[in-house]
N, CA, C and O atoms as a MOPAC input file, in Angstrom:
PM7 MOZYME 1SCF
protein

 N      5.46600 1     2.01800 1   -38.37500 1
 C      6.54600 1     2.29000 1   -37.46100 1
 C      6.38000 1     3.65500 1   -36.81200 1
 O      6.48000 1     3.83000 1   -35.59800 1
 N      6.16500 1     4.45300 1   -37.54900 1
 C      5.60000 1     5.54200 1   -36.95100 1
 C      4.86300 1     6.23800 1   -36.00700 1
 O      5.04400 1     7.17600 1   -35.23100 1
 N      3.73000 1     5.26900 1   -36.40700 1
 C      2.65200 1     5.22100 1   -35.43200 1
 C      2.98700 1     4.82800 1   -34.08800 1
 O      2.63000 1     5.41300 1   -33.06600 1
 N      3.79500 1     3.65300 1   -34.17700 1
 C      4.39900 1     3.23700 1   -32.70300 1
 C      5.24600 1     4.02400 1   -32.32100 1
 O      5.78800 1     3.63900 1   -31.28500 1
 N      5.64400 1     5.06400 1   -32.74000 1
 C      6.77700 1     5.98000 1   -32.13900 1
 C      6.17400 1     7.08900 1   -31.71300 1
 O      6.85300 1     7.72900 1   -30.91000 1
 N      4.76000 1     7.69300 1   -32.06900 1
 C      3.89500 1     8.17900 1   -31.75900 1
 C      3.17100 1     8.07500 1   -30.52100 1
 O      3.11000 1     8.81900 1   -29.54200 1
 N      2.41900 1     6.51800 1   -30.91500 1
 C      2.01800 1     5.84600 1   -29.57700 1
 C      3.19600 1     5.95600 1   -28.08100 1
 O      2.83100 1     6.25600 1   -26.94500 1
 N      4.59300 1     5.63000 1   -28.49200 1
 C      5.45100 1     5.63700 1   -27.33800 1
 C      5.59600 1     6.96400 1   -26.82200 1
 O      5.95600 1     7.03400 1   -25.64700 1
 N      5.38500 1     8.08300 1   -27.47200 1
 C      5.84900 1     9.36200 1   -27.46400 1
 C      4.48400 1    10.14600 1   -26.24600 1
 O      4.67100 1    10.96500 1   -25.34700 1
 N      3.41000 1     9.60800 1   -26.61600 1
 C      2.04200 1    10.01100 1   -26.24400 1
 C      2.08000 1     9.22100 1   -24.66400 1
 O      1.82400 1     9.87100 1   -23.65000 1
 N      2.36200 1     8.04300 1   -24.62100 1
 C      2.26600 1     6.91400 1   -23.25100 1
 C      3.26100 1     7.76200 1   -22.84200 1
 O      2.81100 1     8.42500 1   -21.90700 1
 N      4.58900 1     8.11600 1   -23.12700 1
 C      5.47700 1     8.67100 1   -22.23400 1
 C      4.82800 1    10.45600 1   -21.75100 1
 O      5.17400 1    10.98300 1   -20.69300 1
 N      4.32300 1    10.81900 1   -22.28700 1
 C      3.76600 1    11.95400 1   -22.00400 1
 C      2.48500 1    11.72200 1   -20.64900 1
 O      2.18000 1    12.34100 1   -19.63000 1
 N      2.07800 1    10.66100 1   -21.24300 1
 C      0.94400 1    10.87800 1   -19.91400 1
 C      1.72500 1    10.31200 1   -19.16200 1
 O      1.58100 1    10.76600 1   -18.02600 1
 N      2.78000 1     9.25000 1   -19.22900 1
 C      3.49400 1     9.20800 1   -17.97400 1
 C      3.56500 1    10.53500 1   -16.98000 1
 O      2.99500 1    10.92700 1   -15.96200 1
 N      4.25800 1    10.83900 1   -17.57900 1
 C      5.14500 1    12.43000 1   -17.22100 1
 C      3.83300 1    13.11200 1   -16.29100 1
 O      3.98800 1    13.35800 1   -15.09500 1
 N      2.58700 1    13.36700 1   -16.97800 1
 C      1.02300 1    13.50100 1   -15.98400 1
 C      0.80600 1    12.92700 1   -15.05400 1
 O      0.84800 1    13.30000 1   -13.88200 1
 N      0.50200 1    11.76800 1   -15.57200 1
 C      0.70000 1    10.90500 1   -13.94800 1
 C      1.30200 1    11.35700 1   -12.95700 1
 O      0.89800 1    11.83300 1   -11.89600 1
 N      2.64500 1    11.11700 1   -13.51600 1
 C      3.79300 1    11.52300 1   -12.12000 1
 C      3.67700 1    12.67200 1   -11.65300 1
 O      3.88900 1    12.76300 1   -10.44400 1
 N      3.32900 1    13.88200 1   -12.36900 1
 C      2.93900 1    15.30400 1   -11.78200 1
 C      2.16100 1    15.14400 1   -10.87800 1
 O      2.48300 1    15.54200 1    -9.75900 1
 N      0.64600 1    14.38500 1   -11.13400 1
 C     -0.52300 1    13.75700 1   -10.16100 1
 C     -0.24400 1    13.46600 1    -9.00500 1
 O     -0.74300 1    13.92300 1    -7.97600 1
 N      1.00100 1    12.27900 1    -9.18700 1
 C      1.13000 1    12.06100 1    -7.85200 1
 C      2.06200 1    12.30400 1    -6.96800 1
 O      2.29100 1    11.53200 1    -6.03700 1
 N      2.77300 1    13.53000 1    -7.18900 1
 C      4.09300 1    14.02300 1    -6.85400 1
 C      2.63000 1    15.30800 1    -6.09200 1
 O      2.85100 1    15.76000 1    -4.96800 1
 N      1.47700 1    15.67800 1    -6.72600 1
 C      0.68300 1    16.66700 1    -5.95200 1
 C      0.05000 1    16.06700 1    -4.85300 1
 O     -0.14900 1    16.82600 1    -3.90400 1
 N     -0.47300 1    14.41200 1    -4.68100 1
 C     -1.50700 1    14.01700 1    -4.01600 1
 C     -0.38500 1    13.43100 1    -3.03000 1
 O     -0.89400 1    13.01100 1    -1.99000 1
 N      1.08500 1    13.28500 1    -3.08700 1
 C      1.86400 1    13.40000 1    -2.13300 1
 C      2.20300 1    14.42800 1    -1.28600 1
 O      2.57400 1    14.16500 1    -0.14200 1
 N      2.11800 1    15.74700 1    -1.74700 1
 C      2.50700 1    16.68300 1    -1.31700 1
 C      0.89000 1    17.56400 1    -0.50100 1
 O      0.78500 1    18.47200 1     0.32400 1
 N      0.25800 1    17.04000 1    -0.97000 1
 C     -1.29000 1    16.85400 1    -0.08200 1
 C     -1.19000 1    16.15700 1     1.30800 1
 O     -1.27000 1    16.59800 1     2.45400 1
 N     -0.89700 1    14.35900 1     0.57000 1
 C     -1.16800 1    13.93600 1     1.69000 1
 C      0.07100 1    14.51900 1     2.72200 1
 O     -0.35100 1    14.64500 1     3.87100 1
 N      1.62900 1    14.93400 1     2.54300 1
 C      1.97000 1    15.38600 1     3.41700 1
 C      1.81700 1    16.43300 1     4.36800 1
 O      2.14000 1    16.52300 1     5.55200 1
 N      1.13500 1    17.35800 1     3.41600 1
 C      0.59900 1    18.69500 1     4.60200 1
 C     -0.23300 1    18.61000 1     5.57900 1
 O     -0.43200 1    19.39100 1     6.50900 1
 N     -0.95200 1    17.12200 1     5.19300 1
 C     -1.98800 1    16.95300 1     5.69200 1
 C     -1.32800 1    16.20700 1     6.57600 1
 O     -1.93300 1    16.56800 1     7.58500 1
 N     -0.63000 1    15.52400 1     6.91200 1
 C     -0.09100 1    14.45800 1     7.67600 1
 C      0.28500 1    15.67700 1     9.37900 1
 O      0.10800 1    15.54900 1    10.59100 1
 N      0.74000 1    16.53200 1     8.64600 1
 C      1.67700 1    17.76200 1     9.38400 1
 C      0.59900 1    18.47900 1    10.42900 1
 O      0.71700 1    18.68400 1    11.63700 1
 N     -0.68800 1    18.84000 1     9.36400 1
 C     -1.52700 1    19.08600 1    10.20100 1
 C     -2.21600 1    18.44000 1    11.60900 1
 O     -2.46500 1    18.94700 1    12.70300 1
 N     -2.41300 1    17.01200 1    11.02800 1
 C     -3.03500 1    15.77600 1    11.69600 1
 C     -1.95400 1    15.60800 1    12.71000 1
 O     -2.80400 1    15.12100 1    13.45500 1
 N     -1.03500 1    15.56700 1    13.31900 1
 C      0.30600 1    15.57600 1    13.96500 1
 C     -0.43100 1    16.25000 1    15.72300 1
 O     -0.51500 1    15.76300 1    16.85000 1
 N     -0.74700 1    17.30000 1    15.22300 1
 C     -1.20300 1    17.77900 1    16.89200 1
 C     -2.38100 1    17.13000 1    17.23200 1
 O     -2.51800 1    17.54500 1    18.38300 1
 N     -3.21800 1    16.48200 1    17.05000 1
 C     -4.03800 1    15.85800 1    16.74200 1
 C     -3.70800 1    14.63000 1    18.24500 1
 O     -4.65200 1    14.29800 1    18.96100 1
 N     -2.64900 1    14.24200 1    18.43400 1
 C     -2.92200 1    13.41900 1    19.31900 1
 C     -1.75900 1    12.22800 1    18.43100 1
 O     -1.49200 1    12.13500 1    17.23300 1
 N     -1.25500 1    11.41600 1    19.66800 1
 C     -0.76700 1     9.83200 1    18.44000 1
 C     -1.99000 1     9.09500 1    18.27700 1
 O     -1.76900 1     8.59500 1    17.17500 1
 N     -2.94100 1     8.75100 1    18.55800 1
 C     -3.50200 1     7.81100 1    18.43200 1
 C     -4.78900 1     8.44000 1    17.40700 1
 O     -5.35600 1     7.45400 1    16.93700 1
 N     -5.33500 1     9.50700 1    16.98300 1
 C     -5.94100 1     9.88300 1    16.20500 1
 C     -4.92200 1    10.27100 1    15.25800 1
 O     -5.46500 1    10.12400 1    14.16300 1
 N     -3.51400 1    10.76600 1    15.04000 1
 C     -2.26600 1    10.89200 1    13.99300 1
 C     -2.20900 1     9.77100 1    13.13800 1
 O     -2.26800 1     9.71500 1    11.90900 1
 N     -2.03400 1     8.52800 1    14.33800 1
 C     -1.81300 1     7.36000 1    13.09100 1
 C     -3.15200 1     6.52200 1    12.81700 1
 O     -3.18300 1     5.54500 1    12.07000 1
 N     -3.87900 1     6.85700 1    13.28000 1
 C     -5.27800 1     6.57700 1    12.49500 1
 C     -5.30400 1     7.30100 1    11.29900 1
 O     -5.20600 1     6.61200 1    10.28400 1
 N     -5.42100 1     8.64200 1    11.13500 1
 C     -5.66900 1     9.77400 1    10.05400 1
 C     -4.50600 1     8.92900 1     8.88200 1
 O     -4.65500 1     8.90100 1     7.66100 1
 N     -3.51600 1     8.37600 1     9.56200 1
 C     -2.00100 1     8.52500 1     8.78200 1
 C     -2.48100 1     7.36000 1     7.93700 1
 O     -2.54600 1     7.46000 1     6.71200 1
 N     -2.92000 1     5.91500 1     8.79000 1
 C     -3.24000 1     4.70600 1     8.60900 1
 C     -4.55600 1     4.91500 1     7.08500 1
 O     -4.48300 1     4.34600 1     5.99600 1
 N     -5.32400 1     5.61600 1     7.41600 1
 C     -6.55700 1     5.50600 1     6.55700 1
 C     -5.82600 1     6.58000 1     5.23800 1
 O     -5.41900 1     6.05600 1     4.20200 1
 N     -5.76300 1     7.71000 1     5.40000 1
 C     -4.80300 1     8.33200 1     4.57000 1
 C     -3.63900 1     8.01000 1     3.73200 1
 O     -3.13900 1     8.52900 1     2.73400 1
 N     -3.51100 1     7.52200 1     4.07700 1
 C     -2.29900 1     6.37400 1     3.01000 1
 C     -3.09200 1     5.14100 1     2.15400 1
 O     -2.91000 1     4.77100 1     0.99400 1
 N     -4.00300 1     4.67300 1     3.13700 1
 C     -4.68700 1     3.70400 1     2.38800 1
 C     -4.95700 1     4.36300 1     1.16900 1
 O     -4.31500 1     4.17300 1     0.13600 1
 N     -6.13300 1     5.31900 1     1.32400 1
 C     -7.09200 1     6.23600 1     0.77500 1
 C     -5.69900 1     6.71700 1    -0.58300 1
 O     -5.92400 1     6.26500 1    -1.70600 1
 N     -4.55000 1     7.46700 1    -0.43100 1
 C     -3.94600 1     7.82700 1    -1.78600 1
 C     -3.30700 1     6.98600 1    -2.14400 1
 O     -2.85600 1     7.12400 1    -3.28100 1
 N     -2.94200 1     5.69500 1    -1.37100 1
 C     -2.36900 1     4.57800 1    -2.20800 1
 C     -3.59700 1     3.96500 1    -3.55200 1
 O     -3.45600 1     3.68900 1    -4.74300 1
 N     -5.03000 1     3.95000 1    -2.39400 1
 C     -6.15700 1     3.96000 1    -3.43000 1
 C     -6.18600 1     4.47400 1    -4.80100 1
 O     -6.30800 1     3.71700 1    -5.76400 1
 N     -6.09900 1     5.47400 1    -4.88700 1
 C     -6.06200 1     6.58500 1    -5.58200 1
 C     -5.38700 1     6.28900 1    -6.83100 1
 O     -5.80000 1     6.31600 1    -7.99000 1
 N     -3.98700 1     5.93400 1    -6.21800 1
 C     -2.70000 1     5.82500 1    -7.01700 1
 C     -3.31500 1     4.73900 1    -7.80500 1
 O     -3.63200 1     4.88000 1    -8.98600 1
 N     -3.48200 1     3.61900 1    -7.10600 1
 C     -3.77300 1     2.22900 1    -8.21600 1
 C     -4.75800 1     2.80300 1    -9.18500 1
 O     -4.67100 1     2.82900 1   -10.41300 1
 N     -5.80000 1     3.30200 1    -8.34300 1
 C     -7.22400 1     3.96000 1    -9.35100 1
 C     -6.59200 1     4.66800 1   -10.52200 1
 O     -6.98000 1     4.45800 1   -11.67200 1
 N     -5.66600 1     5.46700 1   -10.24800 1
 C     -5.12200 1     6.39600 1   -11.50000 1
 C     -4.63100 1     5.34200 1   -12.49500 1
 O     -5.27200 1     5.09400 1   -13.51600 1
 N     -3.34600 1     4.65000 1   -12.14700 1
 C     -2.71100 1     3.11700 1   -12.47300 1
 C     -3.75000 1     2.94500 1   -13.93100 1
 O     -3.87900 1     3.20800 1   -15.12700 1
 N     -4.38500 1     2.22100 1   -12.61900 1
 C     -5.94400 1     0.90600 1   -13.82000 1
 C     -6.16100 1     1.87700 1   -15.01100 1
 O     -5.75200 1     1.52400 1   -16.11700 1
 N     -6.83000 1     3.18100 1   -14.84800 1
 C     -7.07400 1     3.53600 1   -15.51600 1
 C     -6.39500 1     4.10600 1   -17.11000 1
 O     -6.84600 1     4.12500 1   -18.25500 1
 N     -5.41000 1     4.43000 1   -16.63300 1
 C     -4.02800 1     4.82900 1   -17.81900 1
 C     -3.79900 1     3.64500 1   -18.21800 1
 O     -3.86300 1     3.73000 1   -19.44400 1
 N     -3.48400 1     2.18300 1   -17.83800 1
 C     -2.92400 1     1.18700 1   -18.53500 1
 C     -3.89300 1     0.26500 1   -18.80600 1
 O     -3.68900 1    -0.93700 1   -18.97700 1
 N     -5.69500 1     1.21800 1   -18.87400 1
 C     -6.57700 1     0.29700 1   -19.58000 1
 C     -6.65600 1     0.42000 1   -20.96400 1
 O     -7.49800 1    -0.23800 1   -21.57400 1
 N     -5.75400 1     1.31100 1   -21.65000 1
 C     -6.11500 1     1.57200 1   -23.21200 1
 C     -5.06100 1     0.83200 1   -23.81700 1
 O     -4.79200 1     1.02000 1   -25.00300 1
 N     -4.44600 1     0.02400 1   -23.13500 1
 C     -3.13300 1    -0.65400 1   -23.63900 1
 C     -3.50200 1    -2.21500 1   -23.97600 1
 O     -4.60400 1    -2.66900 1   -24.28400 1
 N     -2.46500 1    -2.78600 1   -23.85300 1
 C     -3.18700 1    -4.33300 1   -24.63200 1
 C     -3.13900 1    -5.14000 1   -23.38900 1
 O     -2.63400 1    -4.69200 1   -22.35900 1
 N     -3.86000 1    -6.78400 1   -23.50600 1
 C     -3.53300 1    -7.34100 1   -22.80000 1
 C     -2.67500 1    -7.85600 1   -21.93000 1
 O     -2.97200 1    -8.46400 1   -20.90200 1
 N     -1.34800 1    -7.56000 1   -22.43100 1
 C     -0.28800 1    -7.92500 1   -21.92100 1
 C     -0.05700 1    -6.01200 1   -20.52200 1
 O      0.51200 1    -5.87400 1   -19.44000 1
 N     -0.61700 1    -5.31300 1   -21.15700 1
 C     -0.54300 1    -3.96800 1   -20.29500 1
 C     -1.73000 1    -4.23400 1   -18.90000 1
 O     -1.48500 1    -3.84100 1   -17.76000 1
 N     -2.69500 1    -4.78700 1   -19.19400 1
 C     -3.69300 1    -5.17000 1   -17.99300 1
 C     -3.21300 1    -6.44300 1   -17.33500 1
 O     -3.67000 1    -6.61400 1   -16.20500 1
 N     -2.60900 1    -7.12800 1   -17.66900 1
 C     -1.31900 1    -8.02400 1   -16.56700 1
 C     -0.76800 1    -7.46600 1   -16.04700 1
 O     -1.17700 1    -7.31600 1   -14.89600 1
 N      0.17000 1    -6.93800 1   -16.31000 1
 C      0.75900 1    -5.94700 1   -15.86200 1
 C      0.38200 1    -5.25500 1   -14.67500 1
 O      1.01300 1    -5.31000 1   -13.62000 1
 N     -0.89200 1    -4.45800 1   -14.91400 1
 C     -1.62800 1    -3.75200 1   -14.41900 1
 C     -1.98000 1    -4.39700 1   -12.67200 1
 O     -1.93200 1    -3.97000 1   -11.51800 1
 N     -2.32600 1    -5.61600 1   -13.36800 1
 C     -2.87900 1    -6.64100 1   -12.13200 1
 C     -1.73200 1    -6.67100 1   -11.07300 1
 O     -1.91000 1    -6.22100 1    -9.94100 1
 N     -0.39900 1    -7.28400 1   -11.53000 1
 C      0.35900 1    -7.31500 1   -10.91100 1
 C      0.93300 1    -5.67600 1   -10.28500 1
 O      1.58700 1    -5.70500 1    -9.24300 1
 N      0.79500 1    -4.96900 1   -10.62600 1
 C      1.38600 1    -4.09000 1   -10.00400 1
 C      0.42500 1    -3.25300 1    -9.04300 1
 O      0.97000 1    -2.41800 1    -8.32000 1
 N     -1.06500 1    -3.41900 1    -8.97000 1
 C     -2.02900 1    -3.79700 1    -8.41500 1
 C     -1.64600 1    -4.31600 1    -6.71700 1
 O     -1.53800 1    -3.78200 1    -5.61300 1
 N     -1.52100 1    -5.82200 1    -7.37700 1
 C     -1.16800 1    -6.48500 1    -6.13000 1
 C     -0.10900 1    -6.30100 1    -5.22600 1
 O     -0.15800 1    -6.57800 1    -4.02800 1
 N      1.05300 1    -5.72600 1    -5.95700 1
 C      2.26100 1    -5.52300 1    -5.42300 1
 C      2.21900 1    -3.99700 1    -5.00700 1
 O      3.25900 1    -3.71200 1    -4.41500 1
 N      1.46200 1    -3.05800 1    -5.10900 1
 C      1.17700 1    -1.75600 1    -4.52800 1
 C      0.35100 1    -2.56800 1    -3.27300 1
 O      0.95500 1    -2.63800 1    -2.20300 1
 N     -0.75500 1    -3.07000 1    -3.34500 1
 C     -1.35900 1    -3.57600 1    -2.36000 1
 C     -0.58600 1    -3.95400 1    -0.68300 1
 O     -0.64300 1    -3.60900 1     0.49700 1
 N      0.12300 1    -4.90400 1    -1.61500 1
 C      1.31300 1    -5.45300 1    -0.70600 1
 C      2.06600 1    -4.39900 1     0.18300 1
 O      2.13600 1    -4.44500 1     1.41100 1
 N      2.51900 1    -3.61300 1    -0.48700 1
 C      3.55000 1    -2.58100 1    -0.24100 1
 C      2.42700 1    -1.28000 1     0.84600 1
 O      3.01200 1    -0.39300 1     1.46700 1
 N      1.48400 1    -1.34700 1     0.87900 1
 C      0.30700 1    -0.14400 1     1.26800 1
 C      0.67600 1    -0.89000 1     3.00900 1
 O      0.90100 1    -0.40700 1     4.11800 1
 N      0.54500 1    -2.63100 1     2.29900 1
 C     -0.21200 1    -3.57900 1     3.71000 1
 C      0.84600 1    -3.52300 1     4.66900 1
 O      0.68400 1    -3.34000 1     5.87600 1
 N      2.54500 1    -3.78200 1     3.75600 1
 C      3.74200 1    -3.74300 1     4.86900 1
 C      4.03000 1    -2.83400 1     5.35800 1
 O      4.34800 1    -2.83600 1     6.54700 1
 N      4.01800 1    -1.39100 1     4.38200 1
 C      4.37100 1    -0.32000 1     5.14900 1
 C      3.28500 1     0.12600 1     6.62500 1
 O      3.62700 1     0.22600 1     7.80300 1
 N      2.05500 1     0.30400 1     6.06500 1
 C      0.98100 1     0.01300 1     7.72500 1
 C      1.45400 1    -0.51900 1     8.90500 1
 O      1.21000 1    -0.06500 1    10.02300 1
 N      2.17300 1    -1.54400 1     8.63900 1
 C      2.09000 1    -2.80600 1     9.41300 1
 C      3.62900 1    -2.13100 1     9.89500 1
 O      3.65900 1    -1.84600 1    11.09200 1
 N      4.49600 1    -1.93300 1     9.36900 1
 C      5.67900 1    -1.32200 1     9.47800 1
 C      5.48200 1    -0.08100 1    10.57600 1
 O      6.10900 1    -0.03200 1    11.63400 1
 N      4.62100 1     0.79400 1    10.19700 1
 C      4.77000 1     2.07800 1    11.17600 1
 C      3.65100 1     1.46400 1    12.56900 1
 O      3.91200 1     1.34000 1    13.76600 1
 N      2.70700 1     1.25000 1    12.00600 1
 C      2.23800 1     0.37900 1    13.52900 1
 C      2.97200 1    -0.40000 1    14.35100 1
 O      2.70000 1    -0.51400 1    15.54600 1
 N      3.87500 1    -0.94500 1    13.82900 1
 C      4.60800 1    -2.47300 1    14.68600 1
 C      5.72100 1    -0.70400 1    15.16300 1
 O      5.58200 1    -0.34700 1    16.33300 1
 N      6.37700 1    -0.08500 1    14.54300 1
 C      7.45400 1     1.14000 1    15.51800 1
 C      6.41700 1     2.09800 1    16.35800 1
 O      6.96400 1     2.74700 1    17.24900 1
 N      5.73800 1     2.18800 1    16.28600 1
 C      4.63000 1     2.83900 1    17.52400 1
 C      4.49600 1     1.88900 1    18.54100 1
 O      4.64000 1     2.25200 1    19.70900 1
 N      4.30600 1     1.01900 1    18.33600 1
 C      4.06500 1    -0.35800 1    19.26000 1
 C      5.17500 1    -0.13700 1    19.90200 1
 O      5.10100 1     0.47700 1    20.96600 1
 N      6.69800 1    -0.66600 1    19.32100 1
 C      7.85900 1    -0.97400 1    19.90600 1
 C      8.37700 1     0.09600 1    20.36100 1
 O      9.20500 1    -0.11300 1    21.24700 1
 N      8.09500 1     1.86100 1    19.91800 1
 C      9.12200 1     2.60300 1    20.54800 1
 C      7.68900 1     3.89000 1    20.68800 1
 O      7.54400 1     4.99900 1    20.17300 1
 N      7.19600 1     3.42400 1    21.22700 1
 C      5.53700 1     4.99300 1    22.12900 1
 C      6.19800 1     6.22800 1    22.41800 1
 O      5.71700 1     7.35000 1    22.26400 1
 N      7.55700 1     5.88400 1    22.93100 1
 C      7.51200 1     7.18100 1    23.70600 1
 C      8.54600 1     8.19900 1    22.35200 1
 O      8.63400 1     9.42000 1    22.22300 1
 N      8.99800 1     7.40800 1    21.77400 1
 C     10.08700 1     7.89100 1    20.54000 1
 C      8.97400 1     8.61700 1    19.77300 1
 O      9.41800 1     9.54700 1    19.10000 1
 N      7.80600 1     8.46200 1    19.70300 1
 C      6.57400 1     8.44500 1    18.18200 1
 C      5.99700 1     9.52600 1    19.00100 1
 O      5.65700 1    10.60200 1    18.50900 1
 N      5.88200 1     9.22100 1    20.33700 1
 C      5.13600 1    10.45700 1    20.87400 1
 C      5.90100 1    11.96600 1    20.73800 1
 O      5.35700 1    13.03100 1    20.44900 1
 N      7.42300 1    11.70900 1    21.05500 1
 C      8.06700 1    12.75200 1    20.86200 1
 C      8.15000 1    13.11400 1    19.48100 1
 O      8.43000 1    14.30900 1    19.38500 1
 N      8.02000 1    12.56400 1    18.40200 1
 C      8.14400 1    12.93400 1    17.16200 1
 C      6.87700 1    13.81000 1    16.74500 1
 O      6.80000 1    14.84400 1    16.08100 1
 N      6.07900 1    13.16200 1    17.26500 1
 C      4.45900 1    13.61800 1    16.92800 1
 C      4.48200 1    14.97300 1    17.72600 1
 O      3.96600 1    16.00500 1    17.29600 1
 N      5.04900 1    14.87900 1    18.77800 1
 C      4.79800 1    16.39700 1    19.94100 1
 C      5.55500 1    17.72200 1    18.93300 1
 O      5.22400 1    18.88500 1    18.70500 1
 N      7.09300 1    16.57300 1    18.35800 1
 C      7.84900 1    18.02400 1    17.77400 1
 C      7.34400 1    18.55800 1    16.60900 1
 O      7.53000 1    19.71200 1    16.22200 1
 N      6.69700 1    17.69300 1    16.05200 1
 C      6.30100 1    18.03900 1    14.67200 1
 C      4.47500 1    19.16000 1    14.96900 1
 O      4.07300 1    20.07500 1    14.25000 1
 N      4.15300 1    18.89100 1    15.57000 1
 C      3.05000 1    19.66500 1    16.09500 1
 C      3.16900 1    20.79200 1    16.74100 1
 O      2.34700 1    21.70800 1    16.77200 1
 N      4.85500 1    20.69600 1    17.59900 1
 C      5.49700 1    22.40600 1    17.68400 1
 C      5.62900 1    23.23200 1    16.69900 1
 O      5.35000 1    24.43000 1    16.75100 1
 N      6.33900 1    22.25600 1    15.13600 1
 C      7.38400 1    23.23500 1    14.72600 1
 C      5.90500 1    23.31300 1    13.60600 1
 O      6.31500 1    24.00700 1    12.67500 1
 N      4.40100 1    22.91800 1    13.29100 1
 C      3.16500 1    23.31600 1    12.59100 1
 C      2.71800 1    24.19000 1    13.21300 1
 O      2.13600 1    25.04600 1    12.54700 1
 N      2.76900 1    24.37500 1    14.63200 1
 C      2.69400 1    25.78500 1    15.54900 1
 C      3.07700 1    26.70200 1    15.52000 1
 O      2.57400 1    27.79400 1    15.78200 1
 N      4.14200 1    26.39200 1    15.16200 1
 C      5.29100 1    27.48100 1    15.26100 1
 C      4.64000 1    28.06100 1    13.88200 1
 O      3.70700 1    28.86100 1    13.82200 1
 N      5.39800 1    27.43200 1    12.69900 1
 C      5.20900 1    28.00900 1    11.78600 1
 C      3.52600 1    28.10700 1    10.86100 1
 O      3.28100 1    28.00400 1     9.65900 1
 N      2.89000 1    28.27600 1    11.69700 1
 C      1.37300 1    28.58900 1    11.94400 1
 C      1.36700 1    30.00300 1    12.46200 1
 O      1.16500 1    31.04500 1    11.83800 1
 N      1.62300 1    29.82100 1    13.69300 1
 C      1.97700 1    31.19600 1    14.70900 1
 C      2.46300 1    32.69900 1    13.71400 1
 O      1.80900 1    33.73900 1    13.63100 1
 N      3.79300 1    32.39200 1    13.04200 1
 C      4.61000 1    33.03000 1    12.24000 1
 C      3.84900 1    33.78500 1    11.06700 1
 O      4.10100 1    34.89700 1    10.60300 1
 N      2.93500 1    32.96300 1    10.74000 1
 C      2.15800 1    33.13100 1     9.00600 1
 C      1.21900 1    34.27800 1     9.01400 1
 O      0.59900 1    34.57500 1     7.99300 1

């Protein structure tokens, strides 16, 4: 019994790592997003498009790996949440492409302000 309270104590700890991980490779990919912004829209949401892929990548990669020391029923798991990150990488893409599509000139202005106020506070530093 012990041991399993151990084991739970240790999995919740690297939880807790994990989430540090990717609370940093978020806060990456956002600076980076900020940067990529003056950049143009159409090289922005390219950078944005592959960049998301790329740390959603990441994320699963981290995933697989932490919930390979677990049992079979943890690599089900694994699979499925796999697929359902997958999913979620494919709609959100598809999501910010389809509002660029439908509103250009809204995305352009967002992209223009956000490339002021990385100027700005570029300029400032």
């Amino acid at each position: 019994m012990r041991a399993n309270g151990t084991a739970t104590a240790n999995s919740s700890k690297d939880l807790v790592k994990e989430i540090s991980v990717l609370k940093a490779q978020l806060k990456k990919l956002s600076s980076s997003i900020e940067k990529d912004a003056s950049n143009g829209l159409n090289g922005a949401l390219s950078d944005i498009q592959a960049k998301s892929k790329e740390t959603i990548d990441e994320v699963i990669e981290t995933a697989q790996a932490f919930l390979d020391d677990y049992s079979d029923s943890a690599k089900e798991t694994t699979k499925a949440l796999m697929a359902k990150s997958a999913k979620l990488r494919d709609d959100a893409t598809e999501a910010l492409v389809e509002t660029v599509k439908e509103r250009p000139l809204a995305t352009l202005a967002t992209v223009v302000g956000i490339g002021f106020l990385a100027g700005y506070l570029c300029r400032r530093s």
